[in-house]
MDAnalysis code that builds the backbone (N, CA, C; Angstrom):
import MDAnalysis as mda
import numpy as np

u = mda.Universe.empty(462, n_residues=154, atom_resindex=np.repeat(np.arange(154), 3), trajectory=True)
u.add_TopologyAttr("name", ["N", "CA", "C"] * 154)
u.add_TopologyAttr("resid", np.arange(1, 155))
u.add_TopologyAttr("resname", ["UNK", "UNK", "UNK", "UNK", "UNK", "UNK", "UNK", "UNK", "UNK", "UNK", "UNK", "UNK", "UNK", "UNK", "UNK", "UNK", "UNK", "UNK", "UNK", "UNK", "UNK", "UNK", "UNK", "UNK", "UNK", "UNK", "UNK", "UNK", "UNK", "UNK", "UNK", "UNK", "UNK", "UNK", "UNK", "UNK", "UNK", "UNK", "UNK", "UNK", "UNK", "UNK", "UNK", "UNK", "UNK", "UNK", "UNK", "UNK", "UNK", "UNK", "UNK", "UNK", "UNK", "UNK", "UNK", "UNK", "UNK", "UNK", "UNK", "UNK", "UNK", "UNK", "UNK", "UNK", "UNK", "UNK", "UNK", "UNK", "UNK", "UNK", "UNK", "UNK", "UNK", "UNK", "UNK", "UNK", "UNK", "UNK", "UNK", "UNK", "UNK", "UNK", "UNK", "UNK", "UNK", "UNK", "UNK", "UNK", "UNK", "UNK", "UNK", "UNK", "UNK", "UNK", "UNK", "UNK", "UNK", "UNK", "UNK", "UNK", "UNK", "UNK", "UNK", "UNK", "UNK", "UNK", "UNK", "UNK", "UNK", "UNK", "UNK", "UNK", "UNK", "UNK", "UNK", "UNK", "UNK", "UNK", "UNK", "UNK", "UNK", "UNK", "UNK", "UNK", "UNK", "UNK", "UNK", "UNK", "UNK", "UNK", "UNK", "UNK", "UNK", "UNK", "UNK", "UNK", "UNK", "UNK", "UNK", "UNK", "UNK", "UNK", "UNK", "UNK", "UNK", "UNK", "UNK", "UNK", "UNK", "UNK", "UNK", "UNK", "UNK", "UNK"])
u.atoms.positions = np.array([
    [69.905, 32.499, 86.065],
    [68.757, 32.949, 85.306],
    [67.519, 32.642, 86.146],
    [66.327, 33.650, 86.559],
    [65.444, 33.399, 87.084],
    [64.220, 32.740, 86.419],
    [64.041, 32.953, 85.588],
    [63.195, 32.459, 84.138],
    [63.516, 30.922, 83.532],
    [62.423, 30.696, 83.656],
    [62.414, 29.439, 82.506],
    [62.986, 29.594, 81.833],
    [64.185, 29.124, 80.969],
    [64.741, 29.491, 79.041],
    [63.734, 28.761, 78.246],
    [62.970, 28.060, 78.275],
    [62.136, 27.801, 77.656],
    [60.933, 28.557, 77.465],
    [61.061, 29.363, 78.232],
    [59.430, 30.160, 78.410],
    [60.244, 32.018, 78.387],
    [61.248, 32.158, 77.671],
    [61.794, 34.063, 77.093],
    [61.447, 33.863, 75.989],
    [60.655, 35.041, 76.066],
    [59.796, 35.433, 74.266],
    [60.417, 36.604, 74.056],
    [60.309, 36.855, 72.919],
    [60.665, 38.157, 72.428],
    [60.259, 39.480, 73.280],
    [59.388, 39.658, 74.224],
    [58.499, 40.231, 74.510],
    [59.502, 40.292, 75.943],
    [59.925, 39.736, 76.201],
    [61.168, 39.658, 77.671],
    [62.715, 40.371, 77.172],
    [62.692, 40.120, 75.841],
    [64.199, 40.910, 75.727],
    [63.900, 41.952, 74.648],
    [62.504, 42.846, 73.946],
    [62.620, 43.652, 73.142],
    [62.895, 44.702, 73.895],
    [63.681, 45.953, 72.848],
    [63.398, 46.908, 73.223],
    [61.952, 47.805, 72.991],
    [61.475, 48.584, 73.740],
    [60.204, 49.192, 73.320],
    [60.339, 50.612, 73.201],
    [61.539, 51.149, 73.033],
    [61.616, 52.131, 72.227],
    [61.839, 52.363, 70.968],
    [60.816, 52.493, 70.219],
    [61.076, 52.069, 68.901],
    [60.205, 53.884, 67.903],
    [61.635, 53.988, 67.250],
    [61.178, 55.456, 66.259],
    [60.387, 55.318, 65.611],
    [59.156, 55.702, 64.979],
    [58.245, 55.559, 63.865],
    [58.100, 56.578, 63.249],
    [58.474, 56.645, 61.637],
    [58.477, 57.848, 60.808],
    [57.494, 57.601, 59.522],
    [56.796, 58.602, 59.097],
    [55.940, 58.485, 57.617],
    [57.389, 58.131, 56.827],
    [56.871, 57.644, 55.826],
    [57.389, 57.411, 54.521],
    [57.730, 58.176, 53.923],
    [57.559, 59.488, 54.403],
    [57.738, 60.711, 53.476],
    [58.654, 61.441, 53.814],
    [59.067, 61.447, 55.003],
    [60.467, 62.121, 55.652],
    [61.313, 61.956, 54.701],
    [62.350, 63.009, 54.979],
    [63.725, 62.857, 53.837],
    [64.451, 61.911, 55.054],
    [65.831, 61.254, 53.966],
    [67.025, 60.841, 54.449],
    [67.440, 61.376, 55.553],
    [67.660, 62.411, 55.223],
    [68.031, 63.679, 56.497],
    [67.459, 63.703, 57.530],
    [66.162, 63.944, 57.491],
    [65.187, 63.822, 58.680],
    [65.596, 62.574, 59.718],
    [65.463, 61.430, 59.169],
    [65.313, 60.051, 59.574],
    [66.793, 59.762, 60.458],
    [67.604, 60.524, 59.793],
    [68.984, 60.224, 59.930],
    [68.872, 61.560, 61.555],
    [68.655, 62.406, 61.256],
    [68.825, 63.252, 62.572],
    [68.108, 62.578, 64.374],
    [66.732, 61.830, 63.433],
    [65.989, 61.541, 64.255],
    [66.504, 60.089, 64.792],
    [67.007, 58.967, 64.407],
    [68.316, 58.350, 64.949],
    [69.556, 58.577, 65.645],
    [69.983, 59.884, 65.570],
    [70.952, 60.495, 65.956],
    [70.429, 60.802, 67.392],
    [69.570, 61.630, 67.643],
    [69.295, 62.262, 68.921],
    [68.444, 61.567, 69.227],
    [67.963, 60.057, 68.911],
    [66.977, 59.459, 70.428],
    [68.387, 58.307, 70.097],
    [69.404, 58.249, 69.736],
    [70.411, 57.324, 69.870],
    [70.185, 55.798, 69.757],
    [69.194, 55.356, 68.476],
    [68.902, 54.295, 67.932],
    [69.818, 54.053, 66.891],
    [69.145, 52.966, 66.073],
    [70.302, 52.357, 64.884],
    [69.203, 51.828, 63.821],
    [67.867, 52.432, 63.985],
    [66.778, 52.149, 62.192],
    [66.002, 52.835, 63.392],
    [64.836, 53.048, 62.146],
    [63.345, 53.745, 62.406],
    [62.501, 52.928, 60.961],
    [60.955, 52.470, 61.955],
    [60.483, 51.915, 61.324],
    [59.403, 52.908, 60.464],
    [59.576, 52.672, 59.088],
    [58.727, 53.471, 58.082],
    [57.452, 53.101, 58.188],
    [56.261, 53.983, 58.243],
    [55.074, 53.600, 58.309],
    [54.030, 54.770, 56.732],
    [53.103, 53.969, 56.816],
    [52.304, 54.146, 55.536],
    [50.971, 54.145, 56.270],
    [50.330, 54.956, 56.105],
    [48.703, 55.239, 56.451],
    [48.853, 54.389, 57.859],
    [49.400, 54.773, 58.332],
    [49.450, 54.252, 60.149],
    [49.882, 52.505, 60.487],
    [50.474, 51.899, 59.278],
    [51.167, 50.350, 59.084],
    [52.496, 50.600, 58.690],
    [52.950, 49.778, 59.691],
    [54.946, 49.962, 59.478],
    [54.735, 48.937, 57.531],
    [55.567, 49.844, 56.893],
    [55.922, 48.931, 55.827],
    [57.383, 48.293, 55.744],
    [58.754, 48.914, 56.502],
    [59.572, 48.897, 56.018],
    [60.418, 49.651, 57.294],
    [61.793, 49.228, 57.212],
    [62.383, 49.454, 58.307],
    [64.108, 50.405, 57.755],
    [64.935, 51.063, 58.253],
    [65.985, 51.975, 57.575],
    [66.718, 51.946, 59.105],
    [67.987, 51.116, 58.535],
    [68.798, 50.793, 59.351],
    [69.940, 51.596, 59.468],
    [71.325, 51.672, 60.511],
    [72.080, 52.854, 59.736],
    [72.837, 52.496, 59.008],
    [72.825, 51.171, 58.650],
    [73.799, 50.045, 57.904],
    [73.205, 50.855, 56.586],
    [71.886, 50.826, 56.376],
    [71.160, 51.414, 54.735],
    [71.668, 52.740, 54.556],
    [72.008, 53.425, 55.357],
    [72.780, 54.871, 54.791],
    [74.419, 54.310, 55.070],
    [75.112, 53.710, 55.374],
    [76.404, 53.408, 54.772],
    [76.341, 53.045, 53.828],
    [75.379, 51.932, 53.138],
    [75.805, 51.338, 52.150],
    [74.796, 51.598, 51.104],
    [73.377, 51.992, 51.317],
    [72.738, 52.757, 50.084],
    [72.778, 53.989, 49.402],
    [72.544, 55.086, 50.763],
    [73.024, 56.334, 50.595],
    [74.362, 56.572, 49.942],
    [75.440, 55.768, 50.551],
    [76.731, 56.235, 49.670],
    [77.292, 55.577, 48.710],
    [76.655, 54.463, 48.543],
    [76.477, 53.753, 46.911],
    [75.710, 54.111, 45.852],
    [74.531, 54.612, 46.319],
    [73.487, 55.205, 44.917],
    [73.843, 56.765, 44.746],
    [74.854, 57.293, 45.441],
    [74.628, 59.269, 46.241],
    [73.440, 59.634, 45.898],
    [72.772, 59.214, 47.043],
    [71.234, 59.804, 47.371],
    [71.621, 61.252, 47.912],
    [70.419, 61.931, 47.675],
    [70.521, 63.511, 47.983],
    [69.968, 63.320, 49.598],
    [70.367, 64.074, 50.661],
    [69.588, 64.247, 51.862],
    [68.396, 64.388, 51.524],
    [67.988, 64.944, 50.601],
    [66.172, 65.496, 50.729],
    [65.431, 64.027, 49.963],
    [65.493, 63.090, 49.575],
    [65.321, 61.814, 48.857],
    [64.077, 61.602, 50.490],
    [63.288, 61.119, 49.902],
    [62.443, 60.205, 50.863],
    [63.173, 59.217, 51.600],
    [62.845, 58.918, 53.173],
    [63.194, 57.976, 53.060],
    [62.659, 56.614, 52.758],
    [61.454, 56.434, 52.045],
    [61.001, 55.000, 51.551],
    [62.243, 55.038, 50.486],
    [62.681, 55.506, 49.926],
    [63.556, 54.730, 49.041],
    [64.775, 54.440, 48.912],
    [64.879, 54.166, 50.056],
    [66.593, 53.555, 50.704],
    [66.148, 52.258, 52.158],
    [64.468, 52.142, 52.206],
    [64.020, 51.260, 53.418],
    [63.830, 49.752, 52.714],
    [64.105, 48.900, 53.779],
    [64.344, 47.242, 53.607],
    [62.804, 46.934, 53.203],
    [62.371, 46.408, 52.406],
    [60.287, 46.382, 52.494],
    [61.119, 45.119, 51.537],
    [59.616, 44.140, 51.836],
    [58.877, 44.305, 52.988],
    [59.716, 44.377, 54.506],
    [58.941, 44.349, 55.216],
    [58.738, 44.422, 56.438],
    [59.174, 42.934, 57.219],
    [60.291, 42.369, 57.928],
    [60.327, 41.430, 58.328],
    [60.187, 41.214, 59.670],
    [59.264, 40.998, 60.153],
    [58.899, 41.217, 61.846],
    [58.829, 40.128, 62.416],
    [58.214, 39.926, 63.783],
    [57.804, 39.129, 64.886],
    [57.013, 39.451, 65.939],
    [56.367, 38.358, 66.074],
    [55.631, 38.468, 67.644],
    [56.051, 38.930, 68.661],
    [55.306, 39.303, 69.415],
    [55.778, 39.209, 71.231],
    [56.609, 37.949, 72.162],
    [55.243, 36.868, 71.164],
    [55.231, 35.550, 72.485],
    [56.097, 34.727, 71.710],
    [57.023, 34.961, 69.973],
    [57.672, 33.838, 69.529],
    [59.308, 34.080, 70.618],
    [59.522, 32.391, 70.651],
    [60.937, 32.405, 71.662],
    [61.826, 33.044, 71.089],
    [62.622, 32.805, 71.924],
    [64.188, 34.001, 71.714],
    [64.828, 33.162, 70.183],
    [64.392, 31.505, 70.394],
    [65.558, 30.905, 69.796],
    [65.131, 30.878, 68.244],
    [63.363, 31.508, 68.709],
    [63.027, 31.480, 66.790],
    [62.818, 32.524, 66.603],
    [63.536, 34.313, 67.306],
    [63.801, 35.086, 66.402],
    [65.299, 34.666, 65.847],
    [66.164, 34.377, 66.344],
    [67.654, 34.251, 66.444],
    [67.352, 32.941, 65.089],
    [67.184, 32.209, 65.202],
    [66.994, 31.736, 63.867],
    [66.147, 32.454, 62.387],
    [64.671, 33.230, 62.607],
    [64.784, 34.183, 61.773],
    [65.623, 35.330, 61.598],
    [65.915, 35.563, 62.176],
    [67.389, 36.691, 62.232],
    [68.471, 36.322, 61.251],
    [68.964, 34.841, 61.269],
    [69.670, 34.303, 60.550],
    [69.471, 33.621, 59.767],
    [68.343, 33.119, 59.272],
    [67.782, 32.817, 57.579],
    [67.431, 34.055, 57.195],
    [67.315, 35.079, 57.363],
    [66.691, 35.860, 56.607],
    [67.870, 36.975, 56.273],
    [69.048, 36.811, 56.986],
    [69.875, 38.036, 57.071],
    [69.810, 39.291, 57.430],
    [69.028, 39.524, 58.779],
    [68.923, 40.556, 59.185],
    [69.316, 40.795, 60.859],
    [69.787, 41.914, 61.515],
    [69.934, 42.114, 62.410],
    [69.059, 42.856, 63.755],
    [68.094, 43.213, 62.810],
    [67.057, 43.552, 63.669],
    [65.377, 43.811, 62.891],
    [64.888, 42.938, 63.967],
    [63.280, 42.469, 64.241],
    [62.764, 43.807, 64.787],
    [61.529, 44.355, 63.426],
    [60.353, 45.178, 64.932],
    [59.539, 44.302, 65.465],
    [58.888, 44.511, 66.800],
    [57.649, 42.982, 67.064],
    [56.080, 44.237, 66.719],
    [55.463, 43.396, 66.360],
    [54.260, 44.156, 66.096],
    [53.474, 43.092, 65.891],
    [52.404, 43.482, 66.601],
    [50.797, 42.793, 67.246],
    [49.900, 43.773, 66.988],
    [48.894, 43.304, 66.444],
    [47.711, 43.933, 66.097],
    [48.258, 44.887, 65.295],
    [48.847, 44.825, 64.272],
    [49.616, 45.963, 62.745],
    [49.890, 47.359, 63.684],
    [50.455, 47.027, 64.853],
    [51.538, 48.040, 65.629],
    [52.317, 47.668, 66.047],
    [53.673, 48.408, 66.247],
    [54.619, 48.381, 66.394],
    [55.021, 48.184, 68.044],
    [55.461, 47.364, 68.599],
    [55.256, 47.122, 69.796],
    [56.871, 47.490, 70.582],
    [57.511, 47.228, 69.774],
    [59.002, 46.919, 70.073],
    [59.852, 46.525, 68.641],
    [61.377, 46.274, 69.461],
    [62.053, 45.549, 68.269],
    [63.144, 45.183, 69.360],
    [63.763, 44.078, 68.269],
    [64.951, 42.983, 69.163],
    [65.739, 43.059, 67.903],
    [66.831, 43.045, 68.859],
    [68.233, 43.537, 67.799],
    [69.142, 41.947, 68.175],
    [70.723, 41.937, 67.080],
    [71.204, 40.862, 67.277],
    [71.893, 41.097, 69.041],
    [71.797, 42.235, 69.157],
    [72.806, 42.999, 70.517],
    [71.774, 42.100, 71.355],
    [70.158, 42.527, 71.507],
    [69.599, 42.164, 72.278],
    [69.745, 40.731, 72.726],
    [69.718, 39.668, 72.052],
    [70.228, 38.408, 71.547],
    [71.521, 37.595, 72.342],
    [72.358, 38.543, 71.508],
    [73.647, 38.508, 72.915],
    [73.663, 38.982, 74.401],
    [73.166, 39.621, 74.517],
    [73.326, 40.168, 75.879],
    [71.950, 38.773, 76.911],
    [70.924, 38.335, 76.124],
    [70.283, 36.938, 76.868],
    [71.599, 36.240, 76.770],
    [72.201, 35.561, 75.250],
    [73.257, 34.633, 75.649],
    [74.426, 34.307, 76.599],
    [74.640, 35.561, 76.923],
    [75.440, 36.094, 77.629],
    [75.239, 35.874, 78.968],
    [73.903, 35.987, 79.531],
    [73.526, 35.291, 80.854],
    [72.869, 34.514, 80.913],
    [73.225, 33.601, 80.082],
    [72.357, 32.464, 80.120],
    [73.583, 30.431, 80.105],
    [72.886, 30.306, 81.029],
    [73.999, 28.905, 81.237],
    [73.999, 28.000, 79.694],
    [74.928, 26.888, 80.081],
    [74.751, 25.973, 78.771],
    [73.150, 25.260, 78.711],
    [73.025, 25.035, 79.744],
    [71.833, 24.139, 80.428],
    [70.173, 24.799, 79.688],
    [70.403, 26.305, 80.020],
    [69.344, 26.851, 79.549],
    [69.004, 26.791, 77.906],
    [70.862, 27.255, 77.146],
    [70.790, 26.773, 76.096],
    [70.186, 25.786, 75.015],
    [71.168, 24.632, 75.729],
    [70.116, 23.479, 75.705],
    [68.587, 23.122, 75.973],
    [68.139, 23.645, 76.969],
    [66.805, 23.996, 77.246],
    [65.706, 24.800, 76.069],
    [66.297, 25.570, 75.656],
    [65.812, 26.385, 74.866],
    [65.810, 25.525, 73.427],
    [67.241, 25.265, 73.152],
    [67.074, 24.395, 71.783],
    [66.256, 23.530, 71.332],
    [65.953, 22.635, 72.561],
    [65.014, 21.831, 72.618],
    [63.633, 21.733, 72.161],
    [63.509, 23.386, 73.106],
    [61.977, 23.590, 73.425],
    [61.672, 23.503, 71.608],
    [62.774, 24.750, 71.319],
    [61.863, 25.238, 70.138],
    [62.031, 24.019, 68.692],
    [63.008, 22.849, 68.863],
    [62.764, 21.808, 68.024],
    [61.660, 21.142, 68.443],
    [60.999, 20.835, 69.381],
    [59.882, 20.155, 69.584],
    [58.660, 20.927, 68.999],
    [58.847, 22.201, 69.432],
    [57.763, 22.768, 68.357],
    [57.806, 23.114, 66.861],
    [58.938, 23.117, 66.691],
    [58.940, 23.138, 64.883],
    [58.199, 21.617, 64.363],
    [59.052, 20.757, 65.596],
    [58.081, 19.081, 65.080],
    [56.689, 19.469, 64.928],
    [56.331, 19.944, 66.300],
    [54.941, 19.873, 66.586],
    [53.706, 20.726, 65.534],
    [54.827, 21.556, 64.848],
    [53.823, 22.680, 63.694],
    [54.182, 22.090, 62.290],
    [54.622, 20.621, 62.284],
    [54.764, 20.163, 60.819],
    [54.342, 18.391, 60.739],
    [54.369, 18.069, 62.281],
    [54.083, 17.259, 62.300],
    [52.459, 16.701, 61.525],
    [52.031, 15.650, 60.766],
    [50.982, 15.066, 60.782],
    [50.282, 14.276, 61.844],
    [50.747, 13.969, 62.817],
    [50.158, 13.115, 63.671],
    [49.324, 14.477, 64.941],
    [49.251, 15.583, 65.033],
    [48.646, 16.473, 65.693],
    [47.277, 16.826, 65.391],
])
């Protein structure tokens, strides 16, 4: 690894191709437009602010649990709110929001735009080249700063 593991932010392993659709698109739409740029969600936006994100997990299991019609909006089959992240938060505190919150993929958005998104894939594929050492490195870092943002003595 050439990189510090203490110093990979989100912003080192997002992807920055990221779909953005009105709220008003049908199912259908959203679903085609995943298909042919070969993603897996598109983030829903409202007067130019992502509200809400439509994964393809939400048309296995909403679409064919509620039988939504193709022409249905898609705000009403999208995850809202909105569970995001920074650029500059570390790898090891999306991967922990990732997993308190139960989700598999983060958009990052700075300044109420959409900058990117980091998936659990993205996640693995750092772990994956990354030694025990860095691991450890990383674990570290980001317990010292959870101390350091609850601590009283700062």
């Amino acid at each position: 690894m050439n990189k510090d593991p203490t110093r990979i932010t989100v912003k080192d392993i997002m992807n920055k191709s990221v779909i953005a659709v009105d709220a008003s698109i049908t199912i259908n739409e959203a679903a085609k437009m995943m298909e042919d740029s070969k993603v897996g969600s598109v983030i829903i936006m409202e007067n130019n602010l992502p509200i809400g994100i439509v994964t393809d997990r939400d048309f296995a299991v909403k679409v064919a649990a509620h039988a939504y019609q193709i022409s249905t909006p898609v705000k009403q089959i999208m995850s809202s709110p909105l569970i995001a992240i920074g650029p500059e938060e570390t790898v090891w505190m999306v991967s922990d929001l990732m997993y308190t919150r139960g989700v598999r993929k983060l958009p990052v958005i700075e300044n109420d735009q959409v900058i990117g998104i980091v998936t659990a894939t993205d996640l693995v594929n750092q772990l994956a080249i990354s030694t025990e050492e860095d691991i450890q490195k990383m674990f570290h870092e980001s317990v010292i700063k959870v101390y350091k943002q609850y601590s009283p003595y700062n």
